[in-house]
Every structure is written in structure tokens, then in C-alpha cells.
Short mmCIF file of the C-alpha atoms (twelve columns), coordinates in Angstrom:
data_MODEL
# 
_entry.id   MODEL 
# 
loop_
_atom_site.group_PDB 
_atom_site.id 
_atom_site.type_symbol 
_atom_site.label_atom_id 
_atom_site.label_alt_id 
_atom_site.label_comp_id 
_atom_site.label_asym_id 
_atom_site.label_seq_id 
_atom_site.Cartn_x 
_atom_site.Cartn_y 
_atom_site.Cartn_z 
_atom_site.pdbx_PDB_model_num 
ATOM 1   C CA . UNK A 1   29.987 13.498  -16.967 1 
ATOM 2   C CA . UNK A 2   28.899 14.126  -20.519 1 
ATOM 3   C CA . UNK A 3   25.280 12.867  -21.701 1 
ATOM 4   C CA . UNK A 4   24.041 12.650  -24.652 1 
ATOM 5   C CA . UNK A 5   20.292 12.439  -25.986 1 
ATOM 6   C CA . UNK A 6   19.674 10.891  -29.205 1 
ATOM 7   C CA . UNK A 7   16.195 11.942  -30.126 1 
ATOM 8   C CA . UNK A 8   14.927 11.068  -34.000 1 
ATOM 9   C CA . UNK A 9   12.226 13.370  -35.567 1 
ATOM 10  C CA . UNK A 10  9.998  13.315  -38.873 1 
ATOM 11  C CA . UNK A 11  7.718  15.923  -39.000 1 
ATOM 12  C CA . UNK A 12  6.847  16.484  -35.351 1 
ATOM 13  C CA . UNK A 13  9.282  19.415  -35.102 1 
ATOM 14  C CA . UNK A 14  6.350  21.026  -32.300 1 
ATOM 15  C CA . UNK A 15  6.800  17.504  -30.008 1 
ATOM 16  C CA . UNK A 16  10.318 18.010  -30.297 1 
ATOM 17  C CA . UNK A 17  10.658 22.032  -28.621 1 
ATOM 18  C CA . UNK A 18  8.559  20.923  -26.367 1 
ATOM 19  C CA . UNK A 19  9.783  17.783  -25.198 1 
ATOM 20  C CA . UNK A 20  13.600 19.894  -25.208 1 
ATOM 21  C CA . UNK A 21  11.670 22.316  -23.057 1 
ATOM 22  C CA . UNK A 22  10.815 19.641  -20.708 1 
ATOM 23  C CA . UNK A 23  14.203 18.489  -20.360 1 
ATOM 24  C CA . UNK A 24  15.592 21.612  -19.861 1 
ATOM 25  C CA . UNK A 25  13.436 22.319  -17.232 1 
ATOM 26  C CA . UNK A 26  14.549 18.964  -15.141 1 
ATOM 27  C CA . UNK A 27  16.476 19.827  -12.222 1 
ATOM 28  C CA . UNK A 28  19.554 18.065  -13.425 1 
ATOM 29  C CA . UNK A 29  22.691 17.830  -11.073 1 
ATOM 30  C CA . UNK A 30  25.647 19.972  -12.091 1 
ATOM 31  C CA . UNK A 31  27.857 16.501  -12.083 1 
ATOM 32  C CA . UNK A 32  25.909 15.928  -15.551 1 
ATOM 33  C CA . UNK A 33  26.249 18.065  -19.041 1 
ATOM 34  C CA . UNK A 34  23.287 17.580  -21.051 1 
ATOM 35  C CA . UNK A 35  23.932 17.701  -24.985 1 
ATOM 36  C CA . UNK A 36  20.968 16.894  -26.846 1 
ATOM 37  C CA . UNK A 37  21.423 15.766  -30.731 1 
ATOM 38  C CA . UNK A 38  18.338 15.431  -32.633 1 
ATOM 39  C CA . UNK A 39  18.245 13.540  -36.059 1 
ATOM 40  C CA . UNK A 40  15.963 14.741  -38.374 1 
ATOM 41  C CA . UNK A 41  14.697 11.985  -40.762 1 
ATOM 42  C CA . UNK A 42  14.236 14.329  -44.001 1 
ATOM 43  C CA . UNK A 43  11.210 16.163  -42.407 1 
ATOM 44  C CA . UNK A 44  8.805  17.426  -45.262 1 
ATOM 45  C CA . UNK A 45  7.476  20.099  -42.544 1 
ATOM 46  C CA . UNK A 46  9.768  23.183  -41.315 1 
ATOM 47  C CA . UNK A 47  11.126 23.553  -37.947 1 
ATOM 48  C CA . UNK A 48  9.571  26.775  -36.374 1 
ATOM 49  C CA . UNK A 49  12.930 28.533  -35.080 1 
ATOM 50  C CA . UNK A 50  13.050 28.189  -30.843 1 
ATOM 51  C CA . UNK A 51  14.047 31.250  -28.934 1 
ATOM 52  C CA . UNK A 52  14.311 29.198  -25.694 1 
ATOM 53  C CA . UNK A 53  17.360 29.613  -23.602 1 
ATOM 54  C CA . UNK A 54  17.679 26.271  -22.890 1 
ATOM 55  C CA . UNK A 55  20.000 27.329  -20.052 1 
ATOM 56  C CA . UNK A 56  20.173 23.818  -18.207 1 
ATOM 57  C CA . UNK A 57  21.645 21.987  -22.119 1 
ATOM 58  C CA . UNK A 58  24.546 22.664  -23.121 1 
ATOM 59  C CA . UNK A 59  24.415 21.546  -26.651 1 
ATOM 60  C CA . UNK A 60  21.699 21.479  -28.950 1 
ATOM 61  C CA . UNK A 61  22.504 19.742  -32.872 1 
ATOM 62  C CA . UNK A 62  20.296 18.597  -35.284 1 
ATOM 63  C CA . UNK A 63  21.644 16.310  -38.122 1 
ATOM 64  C CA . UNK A 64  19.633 16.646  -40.997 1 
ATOM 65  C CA . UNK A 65  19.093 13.312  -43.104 1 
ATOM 66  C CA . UNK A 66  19.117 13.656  -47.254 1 
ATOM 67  C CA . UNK A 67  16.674 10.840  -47.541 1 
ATOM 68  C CA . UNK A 68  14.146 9.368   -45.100 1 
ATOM 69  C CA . UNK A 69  15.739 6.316   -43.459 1 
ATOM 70  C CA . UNK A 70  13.119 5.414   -40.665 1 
ATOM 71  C CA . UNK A 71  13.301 5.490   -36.695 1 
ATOM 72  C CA . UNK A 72  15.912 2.569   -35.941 1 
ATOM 73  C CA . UNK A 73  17.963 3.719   -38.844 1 
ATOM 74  C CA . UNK A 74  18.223 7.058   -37.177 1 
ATOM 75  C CA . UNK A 75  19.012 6.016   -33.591 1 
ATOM 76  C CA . UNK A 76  21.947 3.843   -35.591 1 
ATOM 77  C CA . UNK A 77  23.237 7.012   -37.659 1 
ATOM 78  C CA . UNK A 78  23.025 9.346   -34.374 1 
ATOM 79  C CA . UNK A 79  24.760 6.775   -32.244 1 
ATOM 80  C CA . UNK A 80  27.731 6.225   -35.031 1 
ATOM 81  C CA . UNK A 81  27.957 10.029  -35.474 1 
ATOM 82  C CA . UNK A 82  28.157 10.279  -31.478 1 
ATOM 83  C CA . UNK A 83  30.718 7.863   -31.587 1 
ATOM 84  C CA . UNK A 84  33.103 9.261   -33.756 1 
ATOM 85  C CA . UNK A 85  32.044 13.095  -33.725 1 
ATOM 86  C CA . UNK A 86  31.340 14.267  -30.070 1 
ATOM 87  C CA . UNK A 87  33.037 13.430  -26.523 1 
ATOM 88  C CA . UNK A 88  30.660 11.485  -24.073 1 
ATOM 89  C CA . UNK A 89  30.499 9.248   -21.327 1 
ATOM 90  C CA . UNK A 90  26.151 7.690   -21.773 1 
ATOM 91  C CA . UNK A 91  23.413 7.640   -24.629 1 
ATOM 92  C CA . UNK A 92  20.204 8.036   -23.470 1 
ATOM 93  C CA . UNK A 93  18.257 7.338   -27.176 1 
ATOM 94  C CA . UNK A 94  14.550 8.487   -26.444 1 
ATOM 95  C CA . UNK A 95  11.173 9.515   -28.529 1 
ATOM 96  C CA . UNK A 96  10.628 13.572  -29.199 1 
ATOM 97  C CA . UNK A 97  6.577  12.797  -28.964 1 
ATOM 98  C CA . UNK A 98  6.716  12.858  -24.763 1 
ATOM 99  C CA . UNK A 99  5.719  8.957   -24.629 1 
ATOM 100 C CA . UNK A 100 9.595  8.540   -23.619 1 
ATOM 101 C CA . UNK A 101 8.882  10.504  -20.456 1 
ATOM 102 C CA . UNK A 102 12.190 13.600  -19.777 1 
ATOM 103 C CA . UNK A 103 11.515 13.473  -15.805 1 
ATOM 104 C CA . UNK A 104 12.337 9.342   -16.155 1 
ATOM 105 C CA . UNK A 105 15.879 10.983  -17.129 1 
ATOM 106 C CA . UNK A 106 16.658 11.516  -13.419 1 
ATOM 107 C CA . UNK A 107 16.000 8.016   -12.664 1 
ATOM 108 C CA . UNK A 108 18.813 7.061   -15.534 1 
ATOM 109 C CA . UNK A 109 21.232 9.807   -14.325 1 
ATOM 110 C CA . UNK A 110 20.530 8.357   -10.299 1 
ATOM 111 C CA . UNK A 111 21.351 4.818   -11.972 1 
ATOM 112 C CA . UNK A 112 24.329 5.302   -13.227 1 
ATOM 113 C CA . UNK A 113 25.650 6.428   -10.049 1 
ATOM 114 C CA . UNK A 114 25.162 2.708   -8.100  1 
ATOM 115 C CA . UNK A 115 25.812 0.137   -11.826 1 
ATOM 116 C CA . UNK A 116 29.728 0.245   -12.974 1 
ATOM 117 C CA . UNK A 117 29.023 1.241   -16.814 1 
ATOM 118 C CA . UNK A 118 26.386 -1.348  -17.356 1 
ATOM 119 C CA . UNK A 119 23.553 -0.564  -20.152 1 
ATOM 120 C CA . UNK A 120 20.300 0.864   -18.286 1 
ATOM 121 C CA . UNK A 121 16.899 0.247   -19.722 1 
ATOM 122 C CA . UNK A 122 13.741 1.858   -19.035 1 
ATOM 123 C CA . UNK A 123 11.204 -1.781  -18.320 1 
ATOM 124 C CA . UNK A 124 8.040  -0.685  -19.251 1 
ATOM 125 C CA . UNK A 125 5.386  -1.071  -16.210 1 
ATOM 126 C CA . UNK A 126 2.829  1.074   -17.550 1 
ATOM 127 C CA . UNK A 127 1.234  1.691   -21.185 1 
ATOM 128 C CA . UNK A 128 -0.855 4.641   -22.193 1 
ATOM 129 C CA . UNK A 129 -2.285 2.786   -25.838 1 
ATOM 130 C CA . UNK A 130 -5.813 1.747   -26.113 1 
ATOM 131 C CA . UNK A 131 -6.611 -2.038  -24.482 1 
ATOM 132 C CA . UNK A 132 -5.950 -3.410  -28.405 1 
ATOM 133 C CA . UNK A 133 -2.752 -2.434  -28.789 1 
ATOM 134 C CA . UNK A 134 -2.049 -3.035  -25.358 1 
ATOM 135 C CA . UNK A 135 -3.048 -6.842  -26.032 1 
ATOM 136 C CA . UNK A 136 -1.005 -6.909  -29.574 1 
ATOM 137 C CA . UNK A 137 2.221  -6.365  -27.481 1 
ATOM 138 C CA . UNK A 138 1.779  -8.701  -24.790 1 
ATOM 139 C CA . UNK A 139 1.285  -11.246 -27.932 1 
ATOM 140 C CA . UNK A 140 4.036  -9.168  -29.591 1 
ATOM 141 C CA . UNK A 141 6.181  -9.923  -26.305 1 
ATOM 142 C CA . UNK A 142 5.233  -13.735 -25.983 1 
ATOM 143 C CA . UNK A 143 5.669  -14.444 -29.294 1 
ATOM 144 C CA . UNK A 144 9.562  -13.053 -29.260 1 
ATOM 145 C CA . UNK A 145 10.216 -14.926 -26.387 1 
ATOM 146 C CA . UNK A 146 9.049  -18.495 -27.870 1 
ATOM 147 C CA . UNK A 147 10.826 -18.146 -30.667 1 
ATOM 148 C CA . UNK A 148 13.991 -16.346 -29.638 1 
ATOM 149 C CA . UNK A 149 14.466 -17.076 -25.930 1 
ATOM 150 C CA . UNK A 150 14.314 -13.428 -25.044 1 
ATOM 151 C CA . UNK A 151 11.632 -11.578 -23.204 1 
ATOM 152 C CA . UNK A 152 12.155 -7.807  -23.929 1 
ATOM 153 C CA . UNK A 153 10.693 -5.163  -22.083 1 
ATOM 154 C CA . UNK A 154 12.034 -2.329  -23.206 1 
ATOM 155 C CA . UNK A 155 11.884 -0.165  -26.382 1 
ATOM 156 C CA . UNK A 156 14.504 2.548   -27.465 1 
ATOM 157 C CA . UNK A 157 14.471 4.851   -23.964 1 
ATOM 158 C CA . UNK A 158 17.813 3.742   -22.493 1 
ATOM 159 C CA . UNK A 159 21.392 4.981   -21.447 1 
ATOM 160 C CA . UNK A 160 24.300 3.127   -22.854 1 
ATOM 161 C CA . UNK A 161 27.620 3.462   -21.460 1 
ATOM 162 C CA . UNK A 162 30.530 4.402   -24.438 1 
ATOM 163 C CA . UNK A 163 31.169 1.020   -24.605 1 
ATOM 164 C CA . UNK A 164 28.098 -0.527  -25.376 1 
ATOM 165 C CA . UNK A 165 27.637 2.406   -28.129 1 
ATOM 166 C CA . UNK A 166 30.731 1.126   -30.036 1 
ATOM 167 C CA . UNK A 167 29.474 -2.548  -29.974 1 
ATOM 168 C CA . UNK A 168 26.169 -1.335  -31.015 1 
ATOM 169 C CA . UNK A 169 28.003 0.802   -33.869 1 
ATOM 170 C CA . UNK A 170 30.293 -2.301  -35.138 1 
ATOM 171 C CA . UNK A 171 27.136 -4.250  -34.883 1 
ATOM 172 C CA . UNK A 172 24.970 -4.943  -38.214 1 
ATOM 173 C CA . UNK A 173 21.925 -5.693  -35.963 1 
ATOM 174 C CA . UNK A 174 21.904 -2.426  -34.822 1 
ATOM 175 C CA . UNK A 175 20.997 -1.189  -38.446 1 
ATOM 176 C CA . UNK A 176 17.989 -3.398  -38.755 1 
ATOM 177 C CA . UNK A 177 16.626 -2.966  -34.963 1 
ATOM 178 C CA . UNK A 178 18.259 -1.128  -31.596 1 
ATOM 179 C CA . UNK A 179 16.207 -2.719  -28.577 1 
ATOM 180 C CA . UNK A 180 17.323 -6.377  -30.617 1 
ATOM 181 C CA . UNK A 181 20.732 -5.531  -30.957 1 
ATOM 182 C CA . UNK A 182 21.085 -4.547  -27.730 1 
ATOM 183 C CA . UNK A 183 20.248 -7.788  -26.114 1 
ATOM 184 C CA . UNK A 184 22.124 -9.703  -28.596 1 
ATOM 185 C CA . UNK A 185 25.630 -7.859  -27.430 1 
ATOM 186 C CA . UNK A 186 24.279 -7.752  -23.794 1 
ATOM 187 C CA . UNK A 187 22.933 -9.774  -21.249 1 
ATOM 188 C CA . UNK A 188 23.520 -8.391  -18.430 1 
ATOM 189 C CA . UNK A 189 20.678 -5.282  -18.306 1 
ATOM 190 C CA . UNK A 190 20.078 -3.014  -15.662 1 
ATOM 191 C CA . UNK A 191 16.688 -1.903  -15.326 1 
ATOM 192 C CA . UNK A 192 14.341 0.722   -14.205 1 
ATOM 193 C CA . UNK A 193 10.556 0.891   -14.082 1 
ATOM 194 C CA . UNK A 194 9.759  3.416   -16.919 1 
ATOM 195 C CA . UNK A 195 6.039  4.248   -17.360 1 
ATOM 196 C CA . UNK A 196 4.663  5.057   -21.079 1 
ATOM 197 C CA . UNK A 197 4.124  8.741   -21.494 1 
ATOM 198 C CA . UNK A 198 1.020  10.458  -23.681 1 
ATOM 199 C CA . UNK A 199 1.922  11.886  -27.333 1 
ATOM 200 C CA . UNK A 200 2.293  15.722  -26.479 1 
ATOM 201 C CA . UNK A 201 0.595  16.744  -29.796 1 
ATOM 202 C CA . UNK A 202 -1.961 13.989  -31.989 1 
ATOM 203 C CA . UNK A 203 -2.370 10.173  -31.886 1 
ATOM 204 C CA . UNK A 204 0.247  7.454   -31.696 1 
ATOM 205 C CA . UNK A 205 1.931  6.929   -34.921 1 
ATOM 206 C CA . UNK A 206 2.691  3.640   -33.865 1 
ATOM 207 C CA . UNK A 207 -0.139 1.607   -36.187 1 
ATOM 208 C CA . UNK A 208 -0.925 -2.314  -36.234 1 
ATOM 209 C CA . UNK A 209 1.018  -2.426  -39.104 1 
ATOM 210 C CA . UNK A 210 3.911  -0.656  -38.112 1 
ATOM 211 C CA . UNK A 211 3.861  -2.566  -34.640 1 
ATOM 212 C CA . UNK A 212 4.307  -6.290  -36.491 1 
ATOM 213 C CA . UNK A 213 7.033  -4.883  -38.180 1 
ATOM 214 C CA . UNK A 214 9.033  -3.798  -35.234 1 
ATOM 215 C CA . UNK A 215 8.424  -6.942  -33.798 1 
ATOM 216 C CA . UNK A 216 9.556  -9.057  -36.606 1 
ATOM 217 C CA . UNK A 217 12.181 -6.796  -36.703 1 
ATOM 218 C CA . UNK A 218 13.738 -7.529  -33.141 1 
ATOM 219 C CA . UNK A 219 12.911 -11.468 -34.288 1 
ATOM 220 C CA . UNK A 220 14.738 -11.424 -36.891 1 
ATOM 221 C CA . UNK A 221 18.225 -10.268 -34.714 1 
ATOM 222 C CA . UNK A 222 17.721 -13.981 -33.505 1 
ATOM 223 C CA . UNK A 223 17.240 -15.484 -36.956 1 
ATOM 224 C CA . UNK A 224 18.704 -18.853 -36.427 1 
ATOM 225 C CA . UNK A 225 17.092 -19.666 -33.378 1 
ATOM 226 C CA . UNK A 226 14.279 -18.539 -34.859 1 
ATOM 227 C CA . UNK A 227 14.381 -21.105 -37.704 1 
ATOM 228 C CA . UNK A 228 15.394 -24.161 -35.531 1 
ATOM 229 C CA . UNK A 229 12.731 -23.412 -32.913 1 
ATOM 230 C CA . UNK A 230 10.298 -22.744 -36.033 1 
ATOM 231 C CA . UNK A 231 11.786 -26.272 -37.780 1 
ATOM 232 C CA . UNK A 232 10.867 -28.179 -34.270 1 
ATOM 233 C CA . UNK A 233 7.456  -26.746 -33.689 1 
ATOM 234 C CA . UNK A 234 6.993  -27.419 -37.206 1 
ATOM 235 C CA . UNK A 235 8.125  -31.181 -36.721 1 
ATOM 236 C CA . UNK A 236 6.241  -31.404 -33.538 1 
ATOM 237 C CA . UNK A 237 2.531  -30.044 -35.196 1 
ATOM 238 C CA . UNK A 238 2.920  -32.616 -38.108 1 
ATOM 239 C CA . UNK A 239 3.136  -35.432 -36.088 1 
ATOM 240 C CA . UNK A 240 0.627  -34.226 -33.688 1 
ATOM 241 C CA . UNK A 241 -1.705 -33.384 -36.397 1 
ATOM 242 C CA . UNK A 242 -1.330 -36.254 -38.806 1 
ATOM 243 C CA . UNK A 243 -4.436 -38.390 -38.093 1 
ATOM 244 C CA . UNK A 244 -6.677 -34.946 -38.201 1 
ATOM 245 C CA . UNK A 245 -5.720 -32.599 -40.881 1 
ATOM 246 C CA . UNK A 246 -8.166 -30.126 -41.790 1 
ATOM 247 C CA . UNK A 247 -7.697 -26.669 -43.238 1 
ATOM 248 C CA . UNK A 248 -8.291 -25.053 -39.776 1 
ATOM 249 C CA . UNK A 249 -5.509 -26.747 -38.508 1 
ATOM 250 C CA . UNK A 250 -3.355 -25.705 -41.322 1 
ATOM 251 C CA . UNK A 251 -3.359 -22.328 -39.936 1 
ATOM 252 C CA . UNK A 252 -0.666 -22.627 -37.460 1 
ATOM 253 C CA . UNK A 253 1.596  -24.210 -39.969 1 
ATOM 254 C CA . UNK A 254 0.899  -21.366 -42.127 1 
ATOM 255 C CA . UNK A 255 1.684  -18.691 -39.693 1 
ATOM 256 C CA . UNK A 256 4.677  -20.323 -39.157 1 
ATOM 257 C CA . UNK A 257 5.468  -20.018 -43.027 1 
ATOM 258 C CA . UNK A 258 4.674  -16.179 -42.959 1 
ATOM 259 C CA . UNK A 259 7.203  -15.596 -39.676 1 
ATOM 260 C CA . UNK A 260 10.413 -17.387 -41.174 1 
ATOM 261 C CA . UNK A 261 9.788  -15.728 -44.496 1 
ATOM 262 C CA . UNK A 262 9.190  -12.020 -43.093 1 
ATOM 263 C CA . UNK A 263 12.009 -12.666 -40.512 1 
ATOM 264 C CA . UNK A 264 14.089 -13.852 -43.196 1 
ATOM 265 C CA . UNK A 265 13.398 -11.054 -45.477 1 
ATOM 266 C CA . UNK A 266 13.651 -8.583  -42.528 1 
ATOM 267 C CA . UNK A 267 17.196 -10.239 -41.721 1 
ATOM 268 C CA . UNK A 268 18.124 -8.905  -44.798 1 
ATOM 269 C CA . UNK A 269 18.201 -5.311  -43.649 1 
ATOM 270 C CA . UNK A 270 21.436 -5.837  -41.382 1 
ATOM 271 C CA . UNK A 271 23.705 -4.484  -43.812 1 
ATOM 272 C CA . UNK A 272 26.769 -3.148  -42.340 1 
ATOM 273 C CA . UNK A 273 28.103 -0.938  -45.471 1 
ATOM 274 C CA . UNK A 274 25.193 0.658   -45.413 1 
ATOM 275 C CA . UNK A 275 25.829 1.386   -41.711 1 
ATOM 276 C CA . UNK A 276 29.172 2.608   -41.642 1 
ATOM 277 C CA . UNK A 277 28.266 4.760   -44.745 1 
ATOM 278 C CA . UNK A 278 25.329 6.175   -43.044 1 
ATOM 279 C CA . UNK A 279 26.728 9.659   -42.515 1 
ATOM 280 C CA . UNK A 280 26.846 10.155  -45.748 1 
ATOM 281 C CA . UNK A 281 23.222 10.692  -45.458 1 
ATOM 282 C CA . UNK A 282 23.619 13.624  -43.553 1 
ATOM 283 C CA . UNK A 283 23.238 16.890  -45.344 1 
ATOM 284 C CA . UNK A 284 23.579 19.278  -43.272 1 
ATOM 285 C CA . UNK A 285 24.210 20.049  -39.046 1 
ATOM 286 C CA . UNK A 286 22.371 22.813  -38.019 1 
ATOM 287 C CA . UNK A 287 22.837 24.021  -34.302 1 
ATOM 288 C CA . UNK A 288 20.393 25.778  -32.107 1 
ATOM 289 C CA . UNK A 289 22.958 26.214  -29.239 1 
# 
């Protein structure tokens, strides 16, 4: 059975040879043939050259980007070039920074043994973040699932099946946000407790910024529900709040401005000739095995 890992990169080229050391070390049953295929996202920083073996992967590819696309972007370009470039069977798309933790790569491999082709995600039970962040995603979490109907659990560490990779690739959510996409094609998930790893090298690059962004992003997969669920709350508050309008309780109203207008902006980024262009963006292949 032929694997693949999807793994993007920008300018963490020292997470990367060590997470693919990590793998390679895994005691991985011969019934499996690792290929790893690493996107690189127009690093500014050089990739030291690796003299590992890497004698348990049998493939080792990096496609390197012209221009700087961001994360979800990538996992879209390596999926489509997986698609129509390379023979597989699964997809496992995971971070190079360790916090996508290689031994959980046994539990997806076990999996796929006991689910008939069915998309595996790794549910997240355990977070290694400071108790802020940790709070902004359970809001993050509730949030999406009051205005979409979806409670999602899971980020980008997953193994997809060949067939859920070519709805994902003919999908124009997909370009905009994966873990989104994913549950808008599927809804029946299989999934295993995956525990959040520790950054092998430096702190989380995931900011406050970046992390209302990625949420909004998955939101925005579910536009329309979002805006009828948004136009009945909105309904709802007004008559509620009639009698006492204040300023303070124009804040909820106003939030609810700012989330259709960033989801509907966001929205915008689901542009499928842009997707099925995307490997035009790739300059070069370079492989290390």
C-alpha cells in the first residue's frame, strides 16, 4: 500500500530533517511504502543538504513554490500534484514543526486496516499552547459550530483515501481551507485521538491573528448557512433588544457585521482556476531520495 505525506514548509527547513528523521525511524510495517513529498512555500532560508539514509522512506520530493502561497494553499497544490503525478493509495497531510506528532502515523496506518477507505482524522484530545490560546479555540470551535452546524476537531493531520483526494482536488473549498473542505464533501469521519505535539525548534507560529483567520476561513466553506443563521440571530437580537438599546448592546450586532463581511471576503478566496493552475507555481522538484 502506497502512502503519501504531504508536509508544507517555509523556512523551517531544520523542523523538517528532523521531523523526516522521526518518521523514518517509526517501525512501519512492510505492507506500507512511505513516500514523503514536502512543499516548500518559496523559503527565503536554504535547506542544509541531509545525508540521512532514510532507509525506512522510499521517496523523498520537495516541490519548490515560485511565490509564497500560504499553508492551505500548499496542502491543495501537494494534494493536486499527488493526484495527477505519483501512484498512491492514502494522504496523510501533516505539519514539519513536530506538533503533528510522526509516532500518531501508526495509529493512521492501524486504522486503515479495520475502516473500508473512509477519511481518518486525527481529533485533537490534547493541546500543548499556552491556557490563552487554548481558550481562543474552544471559542474558535463554538463559534463554527453556531454558525455552521459543524463542530470540527481536527486540523490538517489526516489520511485520505484516493478518493476523497480527488473530491478535495475538484473542490474550490479546498483552495481557501482543507479541514473545511473536508467536512463539506464528507460526513462520515473516522476518528482517532491525536494529541498536540511541541514545536521541535522555536515558538508556535500560529499567532492570535493568524488563528481568527483560519477560523473564518473554515466559516466561510459554510457561507450560506452562515448568512441565514447570522440574518436570524440578527432578527432575533432586534426584537429582543428594542425597548433597551444602548451602545453596549450594539456590540453583538456589530460582531455580527464584522463575521459576514470577513467570511464573505474570505469566501472569495475559493477560486478554482487558480487551483487547477496551481502547479504552475512550482519551479522546480528537487529529490533527496
Amino acid at each position: 500500500m502506497k502512502i503519501k505525506i504531504l508536509i508544507p514548509v517555509y523556512n523551517d527547513w531544520k523542523s523538517v530533517a528532523k521531523l523526516l528523521g522521526e518518521i523514518n525511524s517509526q517501525q512501519i510495517d512492510t505492507a506500507h511504502e512511505l513516500s514523503i513529498i514536502i512543499v516548500n512555500d518559496a523559503s527565503k532560508h536554504d535547506r542544509e543538504e541531509n545525508k540521512e539514509e532514510f532507509e525506512n522512506i522510499h521517496s523523498v520530493k520537495i516541490l519548490n513554490m515560485k511565490i509564497n502561497q500560504g499553508h492551505a494553499r500548499c496542502i491543495a497544490t501537494g494534494l493536486k500534484y499527488i493526484l495527477e503525478k505519483e501512484e498512491f493509495d492514502y494522504v496523510i497531510p501533516m505539519d514539519g514543526d513536530g506538533e503533528d506528532r510522526p509516532e500518531e502515523i501508526l495509529d493512521f496506518l492501524n486504522m486503515i486496516n479495520k475502516v473500508d477507505k473512509k477519511p481518518i482524522v486525527g481529533e485533537r484530545v490534547k493541546r500543548s499552547e499556552s491556557l490563552l490560546f487554548k481558550v481562543c479555540y474552544k471559542i474558535h470551535k463554538i463559534i463554527t459550530l453556531v454558525f455552521t452546524g459543524k463542530l470540527i476537531k481536527f486540523g490538517n493531520y489526516t489520511c485520505l483515501p484516493k478518493n476523497v483526494v480527488e473530491k478535495l482536488v475538484n473542490e474550490k473549498a479546498t483552495w481557501n481551507s482543507f479541514s473545511g473542505s473536508l467536512v463539506k464533501l464528507e460526513s462520515d469521519l473516522v476518528s482517532i485521538p491525536s494529541i498536540r505535539g511541541y514545536r521541535y525548534f522555536g515558538p508556535s507560529q500560529m499567532s492570535f491573528s493568524r488563528l481568527i483567520k483560519h477560523s473564518l476561513s473554515i466559516i466561510s466553506v459554510f457561507r450560506k448557512t452562515v448568512l441565514i443563521r447570522s440574518a436570524l440571530f440578527i432578527v432575533i437580537y432586534i426584537l429582543l433588544i428594542k425597548d433597551h438599546a444602548s451602545i453596549i448592546t450594539l456590540i453583538p450586532f456589530l460582531f455580527l457585521l464584522y463575521l459576514v463581511y470577513s467570511v464573505s471576503n474570505l469566501a472569495l478566496r475559493e477560486n478554482i482556476d487558480e487551483y487547477n493552475n496551481s502547479l504552475s507555481n512550482i519551479e522546480s522538484i528537487t529529490k533527496i531520495k
